[in-house]
N, C-alpha and C positions, 0 to 999 in steps of 0.2 A: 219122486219129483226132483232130488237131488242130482239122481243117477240123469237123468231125461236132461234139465239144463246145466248138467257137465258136458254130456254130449252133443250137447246142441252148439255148446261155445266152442267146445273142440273145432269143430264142422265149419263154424262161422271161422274160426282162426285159419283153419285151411283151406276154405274158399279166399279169405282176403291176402293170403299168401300166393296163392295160387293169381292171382287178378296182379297182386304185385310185381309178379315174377313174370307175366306177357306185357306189364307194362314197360318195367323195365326192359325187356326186349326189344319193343317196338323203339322203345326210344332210344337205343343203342342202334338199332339200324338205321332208323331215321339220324342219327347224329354220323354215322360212316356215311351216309351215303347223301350227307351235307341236304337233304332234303328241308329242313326251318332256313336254309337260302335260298330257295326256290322264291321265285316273285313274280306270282301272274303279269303283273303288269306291262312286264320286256316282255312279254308276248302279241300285246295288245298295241302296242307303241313303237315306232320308230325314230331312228336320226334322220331321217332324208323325207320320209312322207308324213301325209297326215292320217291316224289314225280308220276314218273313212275308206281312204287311199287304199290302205294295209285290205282291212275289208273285201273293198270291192274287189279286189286281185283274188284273195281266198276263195273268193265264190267263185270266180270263172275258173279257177283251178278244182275248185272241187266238181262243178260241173261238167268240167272235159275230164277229169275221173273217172265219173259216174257213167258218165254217155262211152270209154272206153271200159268198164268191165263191164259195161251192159253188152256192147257188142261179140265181148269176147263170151260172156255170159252164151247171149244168143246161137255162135258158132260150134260151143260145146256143146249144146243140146242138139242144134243141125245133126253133126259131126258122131253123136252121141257118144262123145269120148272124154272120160274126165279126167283125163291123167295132168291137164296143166293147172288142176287145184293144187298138186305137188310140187309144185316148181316153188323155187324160193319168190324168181319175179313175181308170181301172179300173189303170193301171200304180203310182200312188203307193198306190193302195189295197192293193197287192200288197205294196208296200214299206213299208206300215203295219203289216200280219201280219206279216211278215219281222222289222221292228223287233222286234216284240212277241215272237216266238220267240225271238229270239236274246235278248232281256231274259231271257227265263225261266230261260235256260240259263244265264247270269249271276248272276241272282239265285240260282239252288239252288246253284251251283258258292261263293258267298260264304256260303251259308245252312251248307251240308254242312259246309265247310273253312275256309271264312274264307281260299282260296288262291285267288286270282284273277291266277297267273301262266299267261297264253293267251298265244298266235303274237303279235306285232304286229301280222300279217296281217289277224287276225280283229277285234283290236281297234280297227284302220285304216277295217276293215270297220262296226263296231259304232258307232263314232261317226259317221262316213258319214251312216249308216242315220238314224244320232239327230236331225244337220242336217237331211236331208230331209225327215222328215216333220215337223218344227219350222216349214219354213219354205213349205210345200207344203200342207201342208190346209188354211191358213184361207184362201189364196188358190181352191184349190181350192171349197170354200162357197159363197164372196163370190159369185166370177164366176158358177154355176151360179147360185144363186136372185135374183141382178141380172140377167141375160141369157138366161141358157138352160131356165128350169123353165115358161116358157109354154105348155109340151106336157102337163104335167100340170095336167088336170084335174078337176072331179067325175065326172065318167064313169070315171078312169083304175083300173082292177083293184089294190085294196089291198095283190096281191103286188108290184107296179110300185111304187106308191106307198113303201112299206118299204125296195125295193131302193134306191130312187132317196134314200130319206130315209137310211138307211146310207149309202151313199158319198158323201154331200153334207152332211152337216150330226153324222151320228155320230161321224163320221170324226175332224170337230174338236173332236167332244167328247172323246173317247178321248184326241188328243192332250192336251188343256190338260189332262187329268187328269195324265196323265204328266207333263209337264212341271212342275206343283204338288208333283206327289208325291215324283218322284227329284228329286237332287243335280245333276247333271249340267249342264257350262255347253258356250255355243257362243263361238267365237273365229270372228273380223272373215276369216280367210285362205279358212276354209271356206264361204265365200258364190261363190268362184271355183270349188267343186266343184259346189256346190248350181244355180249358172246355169247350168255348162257341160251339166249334164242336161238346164237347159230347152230351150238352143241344140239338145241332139240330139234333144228330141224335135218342135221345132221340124222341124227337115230331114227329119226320120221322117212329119212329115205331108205334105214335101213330096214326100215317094217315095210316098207311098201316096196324094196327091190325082195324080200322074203314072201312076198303077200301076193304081189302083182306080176313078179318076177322080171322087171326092169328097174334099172337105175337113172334118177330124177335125171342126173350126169354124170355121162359117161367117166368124169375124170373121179370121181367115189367110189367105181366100180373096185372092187378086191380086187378082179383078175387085173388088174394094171400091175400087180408086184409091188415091188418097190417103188414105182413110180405112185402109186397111190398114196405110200406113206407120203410120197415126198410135197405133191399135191396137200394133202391135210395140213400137215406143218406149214408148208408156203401159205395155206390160206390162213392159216393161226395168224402168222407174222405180218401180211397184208393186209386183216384186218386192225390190227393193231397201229401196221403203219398208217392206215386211212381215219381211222382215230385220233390218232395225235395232231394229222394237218389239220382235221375240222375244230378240235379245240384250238389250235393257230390262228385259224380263218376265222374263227369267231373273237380272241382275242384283236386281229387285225381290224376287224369290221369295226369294233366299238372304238380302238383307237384312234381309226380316220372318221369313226363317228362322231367323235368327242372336240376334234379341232375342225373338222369339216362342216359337218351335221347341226344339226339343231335338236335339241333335247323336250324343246318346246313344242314342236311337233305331236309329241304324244305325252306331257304333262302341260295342261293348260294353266296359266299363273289365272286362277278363280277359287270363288269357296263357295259350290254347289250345295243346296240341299233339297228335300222333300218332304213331301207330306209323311212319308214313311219312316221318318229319322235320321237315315243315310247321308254322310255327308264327306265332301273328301276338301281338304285343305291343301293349297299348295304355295309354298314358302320358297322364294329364293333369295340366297344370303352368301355373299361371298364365294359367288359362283357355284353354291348345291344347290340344286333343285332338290327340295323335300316334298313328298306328299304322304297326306298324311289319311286314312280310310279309315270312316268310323262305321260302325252297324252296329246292331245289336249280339251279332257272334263274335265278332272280336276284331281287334282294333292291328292294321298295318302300317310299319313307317318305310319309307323308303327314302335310300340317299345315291344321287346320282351324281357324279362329276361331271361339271360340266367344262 
């Protein structure tokens, strides 16, 4: 019996080592990659409109999404050709609507309750989403109508032309609105999520130029020589470069947000409650707007200069 709970306490001591040792993990990545800053709320809320406002935009953007990869959806099976699931466009495009849904469900979840205590998980998820397409469509654009829109021309079927002008050029219109509109900032750690995407979809082309025996594009292809390398590196550095202005763009937004804007817009000076407990307080004092979100899972402060 001696021998049986020695080894049973051993067991339990290496189980809660073991639990200690991913926790601490976890919390070492979440503290690099500044995620307990993360604040649903600038997502929910803007300097210039009113929360509703932010909404209603969401939806018609998720809609004309939706109704564009249904179409391209539709043309693939016509066509019966699936080679533009590989394109980087058609996959960030996917994660354009995805954004924009999960926005939506955010925004009505602040609109309804004013309680925007979610998973981590989803919220890991939801910023994710936000870096991506922040830092993916204007490059996404660029490259298409510098390199690759030679194919369209006045001959090309007006449903082509649309499709092609959605996923190239609406795409970043959608984004910069968003990003004008919500609160919501990017941090320097999340540039290591955002590349390691391009890395995989990089080797994704290189399984399907080995698989399919074409290259997503042309400018990946090996046989380019040296120009290939140089290509890779140039996009290394360009994405880089398109990172740094969207953290700019986002520092500038809140700055003319902050003397221009109104803060009040999407923090109402009320103290909301329910039948359900929830309850959010908002305090202004010397020009910070605090709010403050109580529930039952845990408790949010926010401090905003106004």
């Amino acid at each position: 019996m001696r021998i049986i709970s020695t080894t049973t306490t051993m067991e339990n001591t290496e189980k809660q080592h073991k639990t200690s040792l991913g926790s601490s993990l976890l919390l070492s990545c979440s503290r690099f990659f500044k995620f307990e800053t993360f604040n649903p709320e600038l997502s929910t809320t803007s300097w210039f409109i009113r929360p509703k406002t932010l909404l209603i935009i969401r939806i018609l953007f998720a809609l004309y999404g939706l109704i564009v990869l249904a179409s391209v959806s539709v043309d693939l099976i016509k066509r019966r050709n699936v080679d533009l699931i590989f394109y980087f466009t058609y996959l960030s495009f996917i994660g354009l609507v995805s954004y924009f849904l999960l926005a939506i469900f955010y925004s009505c979840k602040y609109i309804r309750r004013r309680n925007l205590c979610l998973p981590k998980y989803l919220n890991f998820l939801f910023w994710t989403l936000y870096h991506t397409i922040c830092h993916y469509h204007f490059i996404v654009s660029i490259v298409y109508w510098l390199f690759l829109a030679h194919n369209l021309t006045t001959d090309t079927p007006l449903e082509v032309w649309w499709r092609n002008v959605s996923l190239h050029a609406v795409n970043a219109l959608m984004m910069c609105i968003e990003v004008a509109l919500n609160r919501q900032v990017m941090v320097w750690p999340f540039f290591l999520i955002t590349i390691s995407f391009i890395l995989l979809f990089m080797f994704e082309a290189w399984v399907v130029h080995l698989w399919r025996n074409f290259w997503v594009y042309e400018f990946l292809s090996w046989e380019n020589g040296i120009k290939a390398i140089y290509w890779y590196i140039g996009m290394y550095f360009f994405f880089m470069l398109v990172y740094v202005i969207q953290v700019g763009v986002h520092r500038l937004r809140d700055k003319i947000g902050k003397k221009c804007g109104n803060a009040e817009n999407g923090l109402q000076n009320e103290l909301r409650s329910d039948d359900s407990g929830e309850s959010m307080e908002i305090v202004i004092d010397d020009g910070v707007v605090e709010s403050n979100y109580l529930c039952d899972k845990c408790k949010i402060r926010v401090s905003t200069d106004l």
